[in-house]
RODO-2510 file (C-alpha; in nm, 4 decimals, decimal comma):
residues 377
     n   res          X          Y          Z
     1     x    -3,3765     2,1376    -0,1928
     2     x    -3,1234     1,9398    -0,3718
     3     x    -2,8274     1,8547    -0,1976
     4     x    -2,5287     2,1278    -0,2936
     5     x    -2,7518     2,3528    -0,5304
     6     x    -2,7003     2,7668    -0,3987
     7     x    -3,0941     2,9155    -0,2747
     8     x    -3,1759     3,2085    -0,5596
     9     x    -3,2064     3,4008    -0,3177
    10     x    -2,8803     3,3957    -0,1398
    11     x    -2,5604     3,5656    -0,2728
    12     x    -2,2033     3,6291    -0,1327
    13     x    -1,9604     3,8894    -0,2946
    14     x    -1,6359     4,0125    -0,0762
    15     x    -1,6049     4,3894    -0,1187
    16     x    -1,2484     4,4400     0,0638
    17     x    -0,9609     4,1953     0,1901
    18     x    -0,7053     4,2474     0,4290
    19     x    -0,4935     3,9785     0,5301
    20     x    -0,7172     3,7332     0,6118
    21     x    -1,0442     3,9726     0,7323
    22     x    -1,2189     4,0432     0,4169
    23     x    -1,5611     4,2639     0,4205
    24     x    -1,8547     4,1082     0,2664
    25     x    -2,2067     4,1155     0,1192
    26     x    -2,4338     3,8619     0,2072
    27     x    -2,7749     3,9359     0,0659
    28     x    -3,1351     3,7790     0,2007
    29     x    -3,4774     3,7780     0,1343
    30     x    -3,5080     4,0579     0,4502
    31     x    -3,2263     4,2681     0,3526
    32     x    -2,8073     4,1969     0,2844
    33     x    -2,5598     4,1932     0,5766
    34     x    -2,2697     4,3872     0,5655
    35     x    -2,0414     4,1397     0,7422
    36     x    -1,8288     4,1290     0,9520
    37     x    -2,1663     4,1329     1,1574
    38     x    -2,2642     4,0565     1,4861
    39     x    -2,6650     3,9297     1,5775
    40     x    -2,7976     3,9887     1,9503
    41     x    -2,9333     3,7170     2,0205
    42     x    -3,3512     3,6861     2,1120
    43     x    -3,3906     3,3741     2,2603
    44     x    -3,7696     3,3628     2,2535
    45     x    -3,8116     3,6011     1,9706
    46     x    -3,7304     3,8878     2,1522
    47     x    -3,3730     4,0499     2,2628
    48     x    -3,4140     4,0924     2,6296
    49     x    -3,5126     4,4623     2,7207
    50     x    -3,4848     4,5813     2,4234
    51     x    -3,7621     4,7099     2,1309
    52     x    -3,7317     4,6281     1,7581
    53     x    -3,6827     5,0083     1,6968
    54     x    -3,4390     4,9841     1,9708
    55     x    -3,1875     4,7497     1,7891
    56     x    -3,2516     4,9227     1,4655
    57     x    -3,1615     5,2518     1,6227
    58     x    -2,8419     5,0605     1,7605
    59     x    -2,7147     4,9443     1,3928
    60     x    -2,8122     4,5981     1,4387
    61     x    -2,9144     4,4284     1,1289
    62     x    -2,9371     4,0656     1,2096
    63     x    -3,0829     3,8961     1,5180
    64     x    -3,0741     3,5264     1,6131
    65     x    -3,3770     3,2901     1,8106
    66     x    -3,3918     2,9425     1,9450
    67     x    -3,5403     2,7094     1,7996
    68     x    -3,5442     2,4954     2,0646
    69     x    -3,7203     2,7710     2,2840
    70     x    -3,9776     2,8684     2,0339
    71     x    -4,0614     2,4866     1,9675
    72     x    -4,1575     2,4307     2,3796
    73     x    -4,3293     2,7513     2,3516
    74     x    -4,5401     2,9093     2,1925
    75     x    -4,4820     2,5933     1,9508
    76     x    -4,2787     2,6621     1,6079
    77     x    -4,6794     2,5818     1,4042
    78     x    -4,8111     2,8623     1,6095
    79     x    -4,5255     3,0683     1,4946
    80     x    -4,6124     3,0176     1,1164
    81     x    -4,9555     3,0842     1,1840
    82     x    -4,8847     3,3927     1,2849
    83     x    -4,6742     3,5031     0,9820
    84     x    -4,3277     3,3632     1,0433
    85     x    -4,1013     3,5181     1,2994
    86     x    -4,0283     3,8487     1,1063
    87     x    -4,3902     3,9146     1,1486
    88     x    -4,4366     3,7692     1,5368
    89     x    -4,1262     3,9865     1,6229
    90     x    -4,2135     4,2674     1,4368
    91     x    -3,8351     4,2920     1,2684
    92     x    -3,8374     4,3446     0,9303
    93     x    -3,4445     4,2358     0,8686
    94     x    -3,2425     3,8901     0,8564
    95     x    -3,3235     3,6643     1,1180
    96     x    -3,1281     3,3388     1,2050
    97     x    -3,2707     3,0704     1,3855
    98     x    -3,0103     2,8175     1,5654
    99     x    -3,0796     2,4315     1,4901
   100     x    -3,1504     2,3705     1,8716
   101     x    -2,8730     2,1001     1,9170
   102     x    -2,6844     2,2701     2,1656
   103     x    -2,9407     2,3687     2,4110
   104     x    -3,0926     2,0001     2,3796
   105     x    -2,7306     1,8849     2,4362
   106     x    -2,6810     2,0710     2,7237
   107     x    -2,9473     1,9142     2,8933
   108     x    -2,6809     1,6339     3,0251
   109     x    -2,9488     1,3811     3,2096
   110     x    -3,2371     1,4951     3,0563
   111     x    -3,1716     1,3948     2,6876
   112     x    -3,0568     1,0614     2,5327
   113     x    -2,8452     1,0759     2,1583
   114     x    -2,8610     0,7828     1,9182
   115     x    -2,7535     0,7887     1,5775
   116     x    -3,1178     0,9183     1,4513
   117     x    -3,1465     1,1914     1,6465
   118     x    -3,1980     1,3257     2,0275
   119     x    -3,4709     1,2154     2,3000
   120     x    -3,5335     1,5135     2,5643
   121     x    -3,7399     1,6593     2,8756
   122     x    -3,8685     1,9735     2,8359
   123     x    -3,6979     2,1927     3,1045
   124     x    -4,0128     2,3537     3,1262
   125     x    -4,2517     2,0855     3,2421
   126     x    -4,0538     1,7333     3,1907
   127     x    -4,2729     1,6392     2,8833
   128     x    -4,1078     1,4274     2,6230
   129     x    -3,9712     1,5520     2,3082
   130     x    -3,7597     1,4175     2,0404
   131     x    -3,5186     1,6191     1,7477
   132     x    -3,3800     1,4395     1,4177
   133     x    -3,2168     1,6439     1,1357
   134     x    -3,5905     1,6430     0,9328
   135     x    -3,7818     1,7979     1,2305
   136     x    -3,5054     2,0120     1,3046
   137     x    -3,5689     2,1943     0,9144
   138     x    -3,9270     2,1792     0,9557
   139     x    -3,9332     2,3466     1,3069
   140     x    -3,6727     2,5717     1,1419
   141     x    -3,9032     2,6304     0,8289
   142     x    -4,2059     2,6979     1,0212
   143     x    -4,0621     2,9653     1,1858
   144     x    -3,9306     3,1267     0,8772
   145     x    -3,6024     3,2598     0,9553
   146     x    -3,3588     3,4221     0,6653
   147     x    -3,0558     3,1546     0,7858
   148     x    -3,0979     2,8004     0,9214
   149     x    -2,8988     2,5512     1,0452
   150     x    -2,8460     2,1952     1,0084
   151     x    -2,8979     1,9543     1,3650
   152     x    -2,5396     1,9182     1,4997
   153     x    -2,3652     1,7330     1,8064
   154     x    -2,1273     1,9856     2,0159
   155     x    -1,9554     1,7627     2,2237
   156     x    -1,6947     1,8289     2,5562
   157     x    -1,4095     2,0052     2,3631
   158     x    -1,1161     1,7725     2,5330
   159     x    -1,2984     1,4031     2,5181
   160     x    -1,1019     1,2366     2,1843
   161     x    -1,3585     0,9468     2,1661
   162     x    -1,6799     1,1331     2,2063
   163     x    -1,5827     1,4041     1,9287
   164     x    -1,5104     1,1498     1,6557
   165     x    -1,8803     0,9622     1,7366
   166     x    -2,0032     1,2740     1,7366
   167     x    -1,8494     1,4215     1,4392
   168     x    -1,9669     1,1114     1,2557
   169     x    -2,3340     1,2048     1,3503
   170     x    -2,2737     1,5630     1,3098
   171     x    -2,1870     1,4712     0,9411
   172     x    -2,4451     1,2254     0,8843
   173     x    -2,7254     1,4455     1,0155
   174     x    -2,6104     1,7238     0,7906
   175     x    -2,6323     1,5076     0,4825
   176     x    -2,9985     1,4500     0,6004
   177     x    -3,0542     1,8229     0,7128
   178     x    -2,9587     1,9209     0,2808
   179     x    -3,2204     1,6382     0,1788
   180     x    -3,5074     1,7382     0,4389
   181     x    -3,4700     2,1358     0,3239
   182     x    -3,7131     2,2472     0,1390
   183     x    -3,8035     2,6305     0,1555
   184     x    -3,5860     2,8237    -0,1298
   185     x    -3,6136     3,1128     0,0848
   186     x    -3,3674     2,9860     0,3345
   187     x    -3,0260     2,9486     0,3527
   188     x    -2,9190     2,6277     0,5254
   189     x    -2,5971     2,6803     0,6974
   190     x    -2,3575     2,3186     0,7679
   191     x    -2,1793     2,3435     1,0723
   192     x    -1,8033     2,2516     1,1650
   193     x    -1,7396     2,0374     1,4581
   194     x    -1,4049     1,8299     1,6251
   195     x    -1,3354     2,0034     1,9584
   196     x    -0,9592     2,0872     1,9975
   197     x    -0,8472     1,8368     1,7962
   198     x    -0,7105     1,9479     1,4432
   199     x    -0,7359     1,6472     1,2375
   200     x    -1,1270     1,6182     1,3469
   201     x    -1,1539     2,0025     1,2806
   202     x    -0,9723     1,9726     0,9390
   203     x    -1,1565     1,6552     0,8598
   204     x    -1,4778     1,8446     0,9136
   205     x    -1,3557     2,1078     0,7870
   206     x    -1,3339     1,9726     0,3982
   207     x    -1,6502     1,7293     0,4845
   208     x    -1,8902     2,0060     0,5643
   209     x    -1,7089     2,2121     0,2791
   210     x    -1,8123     1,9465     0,0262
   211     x    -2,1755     1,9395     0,0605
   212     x    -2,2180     2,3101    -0,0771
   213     x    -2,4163     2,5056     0,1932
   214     x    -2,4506     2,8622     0,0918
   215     x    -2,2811     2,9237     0,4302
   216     x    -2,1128     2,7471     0,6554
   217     x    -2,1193     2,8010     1,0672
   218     x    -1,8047     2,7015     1,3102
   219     x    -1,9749     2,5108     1,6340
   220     x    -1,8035     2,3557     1,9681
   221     x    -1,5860     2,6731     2,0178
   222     x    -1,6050     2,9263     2,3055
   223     x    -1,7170     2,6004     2,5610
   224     x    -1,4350     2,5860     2,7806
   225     x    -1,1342     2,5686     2,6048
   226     x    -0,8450     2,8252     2,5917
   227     x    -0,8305     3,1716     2,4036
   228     x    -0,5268     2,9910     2,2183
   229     x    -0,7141     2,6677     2,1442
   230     x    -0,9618     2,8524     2,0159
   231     x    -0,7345     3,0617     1,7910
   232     x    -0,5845     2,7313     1,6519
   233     x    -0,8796     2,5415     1,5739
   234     x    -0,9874     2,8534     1,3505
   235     x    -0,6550     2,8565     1,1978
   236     x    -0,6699     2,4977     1,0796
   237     x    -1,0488     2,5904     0,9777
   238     x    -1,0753     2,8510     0,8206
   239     x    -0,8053     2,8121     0,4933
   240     x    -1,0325     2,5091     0,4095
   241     x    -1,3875     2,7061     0,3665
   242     x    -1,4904     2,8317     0,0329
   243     x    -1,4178     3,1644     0,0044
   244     x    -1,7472     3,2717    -0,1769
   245     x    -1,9920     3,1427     0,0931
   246     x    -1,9810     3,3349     0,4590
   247     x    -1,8295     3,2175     0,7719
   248     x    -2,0397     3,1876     1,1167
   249     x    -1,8436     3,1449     1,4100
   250     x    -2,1272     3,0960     1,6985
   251     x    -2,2008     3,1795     2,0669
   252     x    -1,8894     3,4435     2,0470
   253     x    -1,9005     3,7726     2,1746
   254     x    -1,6553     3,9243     2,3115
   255     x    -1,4326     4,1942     2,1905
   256     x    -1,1113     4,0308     2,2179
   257     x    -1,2736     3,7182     2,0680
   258     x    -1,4346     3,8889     1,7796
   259     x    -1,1370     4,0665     1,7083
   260     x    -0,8985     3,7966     1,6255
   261     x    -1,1646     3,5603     1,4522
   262     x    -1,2332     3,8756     1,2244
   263     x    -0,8560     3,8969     1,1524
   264     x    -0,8825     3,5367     1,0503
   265     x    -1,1825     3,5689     0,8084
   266     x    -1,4814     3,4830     1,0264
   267     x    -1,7710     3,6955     0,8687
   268     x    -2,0409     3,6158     1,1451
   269     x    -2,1043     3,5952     1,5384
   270     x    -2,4514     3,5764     1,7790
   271     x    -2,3960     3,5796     2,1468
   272     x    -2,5951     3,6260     2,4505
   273     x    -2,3216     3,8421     2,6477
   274     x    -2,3997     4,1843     2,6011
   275     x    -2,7251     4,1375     2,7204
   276     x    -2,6919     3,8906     2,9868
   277     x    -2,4083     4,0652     3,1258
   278     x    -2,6481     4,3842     3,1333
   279     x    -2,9084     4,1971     3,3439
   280     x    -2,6377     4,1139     3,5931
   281     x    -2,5342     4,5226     3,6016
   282     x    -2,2242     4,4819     3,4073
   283     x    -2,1438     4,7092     3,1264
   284     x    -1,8881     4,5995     2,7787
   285     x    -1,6050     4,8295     2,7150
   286     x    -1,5256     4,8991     2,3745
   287     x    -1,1366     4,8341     2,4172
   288     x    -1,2182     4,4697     2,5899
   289     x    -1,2932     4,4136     2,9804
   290     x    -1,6705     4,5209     3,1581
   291     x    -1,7464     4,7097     3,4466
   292     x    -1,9769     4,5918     3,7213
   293     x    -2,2166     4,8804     3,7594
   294     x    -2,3282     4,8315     4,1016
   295     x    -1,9812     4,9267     4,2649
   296     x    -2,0088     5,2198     4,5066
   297     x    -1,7318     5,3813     4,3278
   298     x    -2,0199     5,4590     4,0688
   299     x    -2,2363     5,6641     4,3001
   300     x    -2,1333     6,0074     4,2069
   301     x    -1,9487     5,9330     3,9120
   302     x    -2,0630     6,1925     3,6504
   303     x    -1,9140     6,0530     3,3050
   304     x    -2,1119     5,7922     3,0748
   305     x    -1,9914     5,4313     3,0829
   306     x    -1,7452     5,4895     2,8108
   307     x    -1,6463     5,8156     2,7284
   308     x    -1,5580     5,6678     2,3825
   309     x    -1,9417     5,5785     2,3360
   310     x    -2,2132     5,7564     2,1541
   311     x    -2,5069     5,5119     2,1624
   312     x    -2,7929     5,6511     2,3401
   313     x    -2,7362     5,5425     2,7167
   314     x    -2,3629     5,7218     2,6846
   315     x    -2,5102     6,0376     2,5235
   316     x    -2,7714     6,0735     2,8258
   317     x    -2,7187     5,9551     3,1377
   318     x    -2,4119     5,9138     3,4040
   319     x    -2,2759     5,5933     3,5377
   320     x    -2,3951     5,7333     3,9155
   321     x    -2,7887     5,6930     3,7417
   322     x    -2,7357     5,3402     3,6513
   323     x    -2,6036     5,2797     3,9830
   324     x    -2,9099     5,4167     4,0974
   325     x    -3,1423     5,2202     3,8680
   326     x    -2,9097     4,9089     3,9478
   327     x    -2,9342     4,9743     4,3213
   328     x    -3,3614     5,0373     4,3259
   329     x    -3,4152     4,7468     4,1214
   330     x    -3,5413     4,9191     3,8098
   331     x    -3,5994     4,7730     3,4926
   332     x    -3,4872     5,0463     3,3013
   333     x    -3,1259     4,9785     3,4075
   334     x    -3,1182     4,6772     3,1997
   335     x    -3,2445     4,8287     2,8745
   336     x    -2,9698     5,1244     2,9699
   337     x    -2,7182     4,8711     2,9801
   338     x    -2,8515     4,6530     2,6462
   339     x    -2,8495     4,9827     2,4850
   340     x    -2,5078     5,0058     2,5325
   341     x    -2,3201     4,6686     2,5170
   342     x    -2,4982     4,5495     2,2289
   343     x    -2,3827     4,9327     2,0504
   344     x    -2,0580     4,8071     2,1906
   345     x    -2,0283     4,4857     1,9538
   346     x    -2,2481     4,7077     1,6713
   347     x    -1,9804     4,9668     1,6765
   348     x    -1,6598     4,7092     1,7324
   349     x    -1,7671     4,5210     1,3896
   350     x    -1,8598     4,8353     1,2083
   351     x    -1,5405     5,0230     1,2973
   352     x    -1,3116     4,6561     1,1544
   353     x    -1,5207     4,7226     0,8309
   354     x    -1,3598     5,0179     0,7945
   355     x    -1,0203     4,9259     0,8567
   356     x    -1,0470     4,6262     0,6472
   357     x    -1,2101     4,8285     0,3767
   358     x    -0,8936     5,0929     0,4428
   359     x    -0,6395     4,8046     0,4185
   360     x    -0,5373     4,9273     0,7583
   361     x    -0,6653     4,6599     0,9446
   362     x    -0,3123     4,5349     1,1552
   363     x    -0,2297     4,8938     1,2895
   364     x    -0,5909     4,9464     1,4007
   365     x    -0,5624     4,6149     1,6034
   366     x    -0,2295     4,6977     1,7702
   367     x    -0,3681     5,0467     1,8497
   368     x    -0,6704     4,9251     1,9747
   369     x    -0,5054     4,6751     2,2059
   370     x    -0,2785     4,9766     2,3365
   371     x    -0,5993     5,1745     2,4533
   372     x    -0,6996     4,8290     2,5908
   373     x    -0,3669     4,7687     2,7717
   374     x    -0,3727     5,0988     2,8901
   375     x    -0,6995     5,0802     3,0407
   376     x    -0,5872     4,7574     3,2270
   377     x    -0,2817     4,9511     3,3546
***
């Protein structure tokens, strides 16, 4: 695809502002996101305990896989083969496929960078592997999903000299990610990078701006730096992203988090929380904070997880059952607790939609941080 030019079949409109937080439209080949919107993610094409009918039950309308995973196994051609993910999976609706950068990154002694790409060991049997921007798309294109993004470097967020070489790949390989695209039926998303440091962020910022993805992704937050580092880096960000193209702030999900990117005019979040913290027997609150299922405290408590809840797990069954299911070892406890924490996010993003659309946005934040304080107290 030419470098800049907007896919056919990819459109952005903004149906409501406030402040900031707007409410948007972003439509795809498998259906158009009401965003704010938040993705569970499915690592290996699947979210973890939970059906496709599950999550559409749940509200959830986009879901996000590795590419990284999927390209060790069961192999990204085998994947095509098959019909593309939305087929394999069996979910009809938008599907976003990460670039695979930051899991290859994180593989500290097992990969080596230069400024073509990334040399890796499988974590899965040592075998020998290596990513550039090109096989990054085509991996990315033979699995088919709705949004795509471009090979990236996320780098430690507080290391000065190792964000600026990385930022210079990070723009280099995006350049070459735009040229390498080919499928129309793709958006290619460019992806921010610069740690804590605001002249990097700004500077990538307007360079990743310039290059006209159809959507643009924030990377290299949520890694270890501070709530209010975090908060800053997406306030020298965001004023400097076209307004008419949808903002992607990955790997965040939690409800504090969500709510104060979504005040600043992030449209888009994936994260594996809800469901890894369900796997470990903790359950999301809607007002912020978790609770760690297992306690004994639980054992003959009769009320659902969150009396403010109506997905399916809080409409049924007691916080002394998943104790219970916690406490025997059952599977079903973590599909209770999916259920629920990925409603949580589902619901949090639906109900700022509202407010936005309402113009009410501010008041509903400060009263929704008094129920959280409140719950604290």
């Amino acid at each position: 695809m030419k470098a800049g030019s907007q896919p056919p079949w990819f459109t952005f409109e903004i149906a409501a502002r406030d402040g900031s937080a707007r409410v948007g439209r972003f439509h795809t080949p498998h259906g158009v996101l009401e965003t704010p919107v938040f993705a569970p993610v499915g690592t290996q094409a699947t979210v973890k305990a939970l059906t496709p009918a599950q999550l559409e039950e749940l509200g959830a309308t986009l879901v996000l896989a590795n590419t990284y995973h999927l390209y060790l196994r069961p192999g990204d051609q085998l994947v095509a083969e098959m019909g593309g993910l939305h087929r394999f999976m069996a979910w009809p609706h938008p599907i976003l496929t990460d670039s695979g950068g930051f899991q290859v990154f994180s593989l500290a002694g097992l990969r080596e960078i230069d400024d073509d790409g990334v040399t890796f060991r499988s974590h899965l049997d040592g075998s020998i592997h290596r990513f550039t921007p090109e096989k990054a798309i085509r991996i990315q294109e033979n699995l088919g999903a709705d949004i795509i993004m471009a090979l990236d470097e996320c780098p430690p967020p507080y290391d000065r000299a190792y964000n600026e070489e990385a930022l210079r790949r990070t723009h280099a390989w995006a350049e070459r990610s735009l040229k390498a695209h080919t499928r129309q039926d793709q958006a290619l998303f460019g992806i921010v990078q610069g740690g804590v440091f605001p002249d990097l962020r700004e500077q990538s910022a307007r360079f990743i701006a310039s290059l006209g993805f159809p959507g643009i992704a924030i990377g290299g937050l949520s890694v270890g730096e501070t709530k209010e580092e975090m908060h800053a880096m997406l306030d020298v960000v965001l004023p400097l992203l076209p307004e008419d193209r949808p903002r992607y702030l990955m790997g965040v999900g939690t409800p504090e988090d969500i709510v104060e990117a979504v005040r600043r005019g992030v449209d888009m979040f994936d994260c594996v929380l809800p469901t890894r913290l369900a796997r470990h027997g903790a359950a999301m609150l809607y007002a912020g904070g978790r609770l760690n299922m297992r306690r004994a405290e639980y054992a003959r408590d009769p009320r659902p997880i969150d009396e403010t809840c109506t997905c399916y797990t809080c409409r049924h069954f007691s916080r002394a059952y998943i104790r219970h299911l916690l406490v025997a070892k059952e599977m079903l406890a973590a599909t209770l607790l999916s259920i629920h924490n990925v409603f949580t996010l589902v619901r949090l993003v639906r109900d700022l939609r509202q407010a936005i659309r309402e113009g009410r946005l501010e008041d509903w934040i400060a009263r929704w941080k008094a129920t959280r304080n409140a719950a604290e107290g």
